[in-house]
N, C-alpha and C positions, 0 to 999 in steps of 0.2 A: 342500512344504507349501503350502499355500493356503487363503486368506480371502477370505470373501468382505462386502466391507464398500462403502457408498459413497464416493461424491467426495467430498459432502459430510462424511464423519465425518472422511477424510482433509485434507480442508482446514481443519476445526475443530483434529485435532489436532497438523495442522503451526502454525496460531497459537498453540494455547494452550503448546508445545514452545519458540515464538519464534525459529522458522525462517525463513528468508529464503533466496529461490532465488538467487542469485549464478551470476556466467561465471568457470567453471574457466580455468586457464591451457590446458589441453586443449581450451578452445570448448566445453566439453560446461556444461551448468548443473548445479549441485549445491544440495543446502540447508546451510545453518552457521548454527549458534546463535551467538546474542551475547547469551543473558542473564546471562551473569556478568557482576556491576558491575565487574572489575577492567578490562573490553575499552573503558573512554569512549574513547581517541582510535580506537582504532578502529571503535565506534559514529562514532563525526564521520564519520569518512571514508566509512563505509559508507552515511552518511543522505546525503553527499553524492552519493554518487556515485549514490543511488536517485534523490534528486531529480532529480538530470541526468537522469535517465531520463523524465521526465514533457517531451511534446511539443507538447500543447494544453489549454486549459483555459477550459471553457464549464459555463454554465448555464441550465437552462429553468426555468421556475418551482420547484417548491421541490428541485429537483434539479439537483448539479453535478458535469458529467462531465469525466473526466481521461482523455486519451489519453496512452499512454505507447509506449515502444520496447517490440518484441516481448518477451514472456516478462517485463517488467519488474512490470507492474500488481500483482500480489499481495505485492511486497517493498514496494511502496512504497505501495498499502493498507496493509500491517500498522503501516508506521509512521506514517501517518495515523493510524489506527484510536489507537494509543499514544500520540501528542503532542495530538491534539483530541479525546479522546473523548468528552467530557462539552460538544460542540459541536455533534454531530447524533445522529442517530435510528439511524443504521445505513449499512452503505455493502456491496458489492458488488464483486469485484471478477474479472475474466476473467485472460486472457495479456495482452490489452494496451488496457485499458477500465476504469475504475473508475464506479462510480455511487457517491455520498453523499447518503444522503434526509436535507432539513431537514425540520422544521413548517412553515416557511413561507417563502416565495419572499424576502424581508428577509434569512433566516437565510441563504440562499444565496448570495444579493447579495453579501453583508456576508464569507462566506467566501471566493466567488471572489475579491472584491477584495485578501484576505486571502493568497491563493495565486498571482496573480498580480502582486503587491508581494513577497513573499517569496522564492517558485523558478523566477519562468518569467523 
């Protein structure tokens, strides 16, 4: 059987599913859901262990960019995306590169400092 659908629908509907790409014990990456509220300590574990995953953290004007380990950026977008949403405009994210657009180079600031006190 086959579909034919894009990246993009594919990637909207891995967020909106609350998929996160995870390293199998096999090395291979897999996606697993954590939206059932009974998973918190392994939500912990798992935020922690995305944050490890972020390498660098810069900003240009009203945009801040996050380097992460390969394959990691879209796990750790999403939980961006769900702990500050209501802090930026929108964010972006590849294998291992996030973009987060503020309004204003302030709002950037004010997050980098935010994210580099917090996980780096």
């Amino acid at each position: 059987m086959k579909f034919d659908i894009t990246q993009a629908t594919v990637s909207r509907d891995i967020k909106e599913l609350g998929l996160v790409k995870i390293l199998g014990d096999d090395g291979l990456y897999k996606y697993k859901s954590f939206n059932n509220k009974n998973n918190s300590d392994e939500l912990f574990h798992l935020n922690k262990f995305l944050l490890n995953g972020i390498r660098l953290v810069d900003f240009g004007g009203n945009i801040v960019i996050i380097k992460c380990f390969e394959g990691m950026a879209q796990g750790i977008c999403a939980f961006i995306d769900k702990e500050y949403k209501n802090e930026f405009l929108g964010t972006i994210a590849g294998d291992d590169t996030i973009f987060i657009l503020f309004k204003t180079e302030d709002e950037s600031k004010i997050f980098y400092k935010k994210l580099k006190e917090n996980y780096i």
